[in-house]
C-alpha positions as CSV (number, residue, x, y, z in Angstrom):
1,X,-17.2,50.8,-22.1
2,X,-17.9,48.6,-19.4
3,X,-16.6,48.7,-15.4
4,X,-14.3,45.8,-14.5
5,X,-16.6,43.9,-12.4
6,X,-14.2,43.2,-8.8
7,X,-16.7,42.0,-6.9
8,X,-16.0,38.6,-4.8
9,X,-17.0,35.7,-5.4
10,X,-17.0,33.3,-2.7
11,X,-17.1,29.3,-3.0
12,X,-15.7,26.0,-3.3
13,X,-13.4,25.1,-5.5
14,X,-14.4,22.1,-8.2
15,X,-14.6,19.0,-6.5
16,X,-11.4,17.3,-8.3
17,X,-9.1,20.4,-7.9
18,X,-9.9,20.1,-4.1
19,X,-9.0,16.2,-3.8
20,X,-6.2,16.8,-6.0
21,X,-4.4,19.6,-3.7
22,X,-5.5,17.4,-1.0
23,X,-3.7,14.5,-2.1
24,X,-0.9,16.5,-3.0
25,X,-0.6,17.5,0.5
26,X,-0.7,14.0,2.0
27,X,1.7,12.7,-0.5
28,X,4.4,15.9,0.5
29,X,3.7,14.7,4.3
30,X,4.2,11.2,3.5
31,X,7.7,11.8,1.6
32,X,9.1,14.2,4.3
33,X,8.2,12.2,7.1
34,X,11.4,10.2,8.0
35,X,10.0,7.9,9.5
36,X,7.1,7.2,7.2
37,X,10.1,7.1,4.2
38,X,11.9,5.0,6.3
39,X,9.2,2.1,6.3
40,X,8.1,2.7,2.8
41,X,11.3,3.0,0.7
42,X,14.5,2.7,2.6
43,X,13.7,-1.2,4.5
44,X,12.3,-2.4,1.0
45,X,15.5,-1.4,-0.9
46,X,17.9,-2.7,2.1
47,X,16.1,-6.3,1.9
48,X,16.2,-6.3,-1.7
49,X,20.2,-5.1,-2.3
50,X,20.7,-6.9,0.8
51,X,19.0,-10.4,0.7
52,X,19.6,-10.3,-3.2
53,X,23.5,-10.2,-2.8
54,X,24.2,-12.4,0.1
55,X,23.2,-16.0,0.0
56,X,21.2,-15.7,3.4
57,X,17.9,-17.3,1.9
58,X,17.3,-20.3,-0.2
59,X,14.5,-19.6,-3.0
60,X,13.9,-23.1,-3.6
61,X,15.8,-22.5,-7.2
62,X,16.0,-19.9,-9.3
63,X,17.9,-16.5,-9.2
64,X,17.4,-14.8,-5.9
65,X,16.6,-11.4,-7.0
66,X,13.8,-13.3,-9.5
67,X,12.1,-14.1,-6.7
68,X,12.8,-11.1,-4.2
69,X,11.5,-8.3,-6.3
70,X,7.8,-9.3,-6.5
71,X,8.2,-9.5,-2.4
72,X,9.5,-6.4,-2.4
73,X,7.1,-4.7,-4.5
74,X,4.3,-6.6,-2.6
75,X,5.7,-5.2,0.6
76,X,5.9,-1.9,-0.3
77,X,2.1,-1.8,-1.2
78,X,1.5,-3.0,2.1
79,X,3.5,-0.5,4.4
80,X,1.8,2.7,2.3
81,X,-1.4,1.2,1.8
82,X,-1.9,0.0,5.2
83,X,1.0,0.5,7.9
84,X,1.4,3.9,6.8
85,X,-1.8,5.2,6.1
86,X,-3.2,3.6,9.7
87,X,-0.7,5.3,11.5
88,X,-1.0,8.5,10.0
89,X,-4.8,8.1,10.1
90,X,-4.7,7.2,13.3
91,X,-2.5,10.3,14.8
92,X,-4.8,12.5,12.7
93,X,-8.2,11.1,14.3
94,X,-6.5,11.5,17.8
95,X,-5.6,15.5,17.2
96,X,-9.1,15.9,15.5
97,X,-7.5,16.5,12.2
98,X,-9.5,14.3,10.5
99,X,-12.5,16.1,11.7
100,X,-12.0,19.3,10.7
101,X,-11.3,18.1,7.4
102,X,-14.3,16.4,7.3
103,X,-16.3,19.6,8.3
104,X,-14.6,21.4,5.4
105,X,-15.8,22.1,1.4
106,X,-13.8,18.7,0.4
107,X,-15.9,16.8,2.7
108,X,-15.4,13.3,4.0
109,X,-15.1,11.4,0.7
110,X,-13.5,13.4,-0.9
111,X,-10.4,13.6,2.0
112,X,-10.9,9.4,2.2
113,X,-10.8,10.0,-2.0
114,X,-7.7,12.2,-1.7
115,X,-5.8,9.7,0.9
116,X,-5.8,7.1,-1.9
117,X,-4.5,9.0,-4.4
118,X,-2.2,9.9,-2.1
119,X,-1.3,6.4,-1.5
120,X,-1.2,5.7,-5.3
121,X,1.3,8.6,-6.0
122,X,3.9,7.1,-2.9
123,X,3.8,3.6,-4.2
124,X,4.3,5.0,-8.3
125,X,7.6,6.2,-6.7
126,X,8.3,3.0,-4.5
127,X,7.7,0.9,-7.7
128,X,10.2,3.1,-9.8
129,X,12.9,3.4,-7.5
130,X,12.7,-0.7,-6.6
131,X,11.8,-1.7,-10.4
132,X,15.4,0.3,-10.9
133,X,17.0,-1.0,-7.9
134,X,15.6,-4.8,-9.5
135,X,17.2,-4.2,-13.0
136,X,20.7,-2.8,-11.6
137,X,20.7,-5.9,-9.6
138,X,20.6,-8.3,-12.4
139,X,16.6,-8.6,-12.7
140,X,14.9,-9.4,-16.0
141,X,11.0,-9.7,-15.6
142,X,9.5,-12.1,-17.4
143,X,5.2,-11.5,-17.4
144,X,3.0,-8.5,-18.4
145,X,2.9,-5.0,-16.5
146,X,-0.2,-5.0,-16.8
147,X,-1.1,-8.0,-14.7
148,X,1.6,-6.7,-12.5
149,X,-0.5,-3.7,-11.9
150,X,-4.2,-5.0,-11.6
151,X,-2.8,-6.9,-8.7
152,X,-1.2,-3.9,-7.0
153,X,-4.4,-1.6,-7.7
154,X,-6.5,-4.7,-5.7
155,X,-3.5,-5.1,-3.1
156,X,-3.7,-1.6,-2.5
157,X,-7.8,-1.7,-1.8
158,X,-7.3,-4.4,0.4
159,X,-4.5,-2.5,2.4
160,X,-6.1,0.6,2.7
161,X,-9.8,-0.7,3.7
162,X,-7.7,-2.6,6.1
163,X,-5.5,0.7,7.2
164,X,-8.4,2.6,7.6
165,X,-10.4,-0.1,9.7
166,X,-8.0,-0.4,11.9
167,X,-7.0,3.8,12.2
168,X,-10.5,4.3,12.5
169,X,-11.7,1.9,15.7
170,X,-8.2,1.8,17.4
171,X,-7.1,4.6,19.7
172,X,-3.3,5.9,18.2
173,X,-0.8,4.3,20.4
174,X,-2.9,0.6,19.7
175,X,-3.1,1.3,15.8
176,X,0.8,2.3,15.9
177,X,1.3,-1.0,18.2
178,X,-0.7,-3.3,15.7
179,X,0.2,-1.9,12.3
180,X,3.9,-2.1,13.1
181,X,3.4,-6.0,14.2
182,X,1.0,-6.8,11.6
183,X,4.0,-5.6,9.0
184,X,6.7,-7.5,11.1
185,X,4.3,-10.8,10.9
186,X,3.5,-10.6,7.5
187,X,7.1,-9.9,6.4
188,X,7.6,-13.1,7.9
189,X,5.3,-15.4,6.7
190,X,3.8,-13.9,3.4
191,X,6.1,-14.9,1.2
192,X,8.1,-11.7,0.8
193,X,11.4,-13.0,1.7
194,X,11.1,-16.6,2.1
195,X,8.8,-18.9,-0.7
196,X,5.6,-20.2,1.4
197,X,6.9,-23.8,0.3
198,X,9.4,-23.6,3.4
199,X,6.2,-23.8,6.0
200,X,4.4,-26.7,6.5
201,X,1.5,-27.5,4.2
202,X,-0.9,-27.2,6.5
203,X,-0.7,-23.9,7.0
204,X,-0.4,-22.8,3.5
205,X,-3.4,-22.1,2.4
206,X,-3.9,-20.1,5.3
207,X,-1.2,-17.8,4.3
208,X,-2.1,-17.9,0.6
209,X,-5.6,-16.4,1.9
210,X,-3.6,-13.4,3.5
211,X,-3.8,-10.3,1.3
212,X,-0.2,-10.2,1.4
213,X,0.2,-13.9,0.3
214,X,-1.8,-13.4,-2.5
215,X,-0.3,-10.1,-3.8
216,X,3.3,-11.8,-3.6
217,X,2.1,-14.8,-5.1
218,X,0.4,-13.1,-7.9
219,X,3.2,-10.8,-8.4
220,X,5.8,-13.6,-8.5
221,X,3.4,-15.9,-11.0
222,X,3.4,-12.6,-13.3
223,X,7.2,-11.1,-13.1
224,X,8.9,-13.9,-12.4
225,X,7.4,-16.9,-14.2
226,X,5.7,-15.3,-16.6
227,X,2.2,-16.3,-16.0
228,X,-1.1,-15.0,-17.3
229,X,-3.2,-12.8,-14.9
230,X,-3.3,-15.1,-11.7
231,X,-7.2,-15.0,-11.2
232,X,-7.1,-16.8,-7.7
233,X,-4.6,-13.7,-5.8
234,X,-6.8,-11.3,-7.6
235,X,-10.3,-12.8,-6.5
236,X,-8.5,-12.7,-2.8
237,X,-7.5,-9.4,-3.3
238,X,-10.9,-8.3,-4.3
239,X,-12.7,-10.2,-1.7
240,X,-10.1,-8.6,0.8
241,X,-10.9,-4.9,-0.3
242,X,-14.6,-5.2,-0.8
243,X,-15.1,-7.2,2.7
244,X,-12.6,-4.4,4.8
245,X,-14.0,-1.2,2.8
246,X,-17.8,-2.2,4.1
247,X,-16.4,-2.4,7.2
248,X,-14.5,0.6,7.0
249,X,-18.0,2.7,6.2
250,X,-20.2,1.1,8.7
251,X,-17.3,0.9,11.5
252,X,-15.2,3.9,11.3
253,X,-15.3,7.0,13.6
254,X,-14.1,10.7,12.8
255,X,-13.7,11.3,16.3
């Protein structure tokens, strides 16, 4: 008969167990954060029950709620992926959070790994609770799913690589300033709410350039008209992530 061998044994735990409790933790934060659950669930359900049953916008034909849930959808990407993960990064680089972190067994990957998944796991719930909000409302989607989802996994790059470019160079109070006006301008001219065929032409392709432009765009090609996989949003999407996540790890600053 051998002893029971209770001696400890000290380490890390494996790599994905880490980045999973991690994310877990971020994604708790996130959904107990009024405020944060404010910007990414309550405003996108209030524009969409809201603008869907008054007649306060013209959709240039077509059922309103058609054409608002892709907007929605595409805005609620956008205020997770990069309003609220640049002010939360931000506050957590003032109060060296992000540094201890980073000095910890997870390491700095695998924290920047973990705030995506994070990310991912908030907007799974934002995109049940408005796809249910859409279908009570009257909406019947027309396109594939699946292109609905390639083009929020690429919105969601481009967001956070921008999120985390601006969280990581700003100081807190500018990053809080800017992300909550860069989400009040793009609300207002990416083609959320209103189609981009009420601006003047010249400025269009401007806005279809805009991440935001192109994920509504896309979204509203796929859901609501029943289009193949738009390649053009998607190649903008793509071009958005790869260009802002370089930046991110040449540019940002744990400290």
């Amino acid at each position: 008969m051998t002893a029971l061998d209770l001696t400890p044994a000290p380490g890390a735990a494996p790599f994905p167990r880490m980045v999973l409790a991690q994310a877990g933790a971020e994604m708790r934060a996130t959904l107990r954060n009024g405020e944060q659950l404010l910007l990414t669930l309550i405003i996108p359900v209030l524009l969409l029950t809201g603008f869907s049953l008054a007649p306060l916008i013209d959709v240039g034909g077509g059922r309103r709620v058609d054409f608002l849930v892709p907007g929605v959808l595409a805005l609620a990407v956008m205020s997770t992926a990069f309003t609220g993960q640049a002010i939360a990064t931000g506050f957590e680089r003032r109060y060296g959070v992000l540094k201890r972190l980073g000095a910890t067994p997870l390491s700095r990957s695998g924290l920047m790994l973990a705030k995506t998944a994070a990310v991912v796991g908030v907007e799974l719930v934002q995109a049940v609770v408005i796809v249910a909000v859409g279908l009570a409302l009257g909406w019947r989607p027309h396109g594939s799913f699946l292109g609905a989802a390639l083009l929020i996994v690429a919105g969601t790059a481009a967001f956070s690589g921008l999120g985390l470019l601006m969280a990581g160079t700003l100081r807190a109070e500018a990053t809080l300033a800017a992300a909550n006006l860069v989400y009040l301008v793009l609300l207002g001219v990416g083609g959320v709410m209103f189609p981009l065929s009420a601006f003047p032409e010249g400025v269009r392709p401007v806005l279809e350039a805009l991440p935001i432009g192109a994920l509504t765009g896309g979204l509203r090609s796929v859901l609501a008209e029943g289009a193949a996989l738009p390649l053009v949003p998607l190649a903008v999407l793509a071009a958005w992530a790869v260009l802002s996540l370089a930046l991110v790890s040449r540019t940002f600053r744990w400290e």
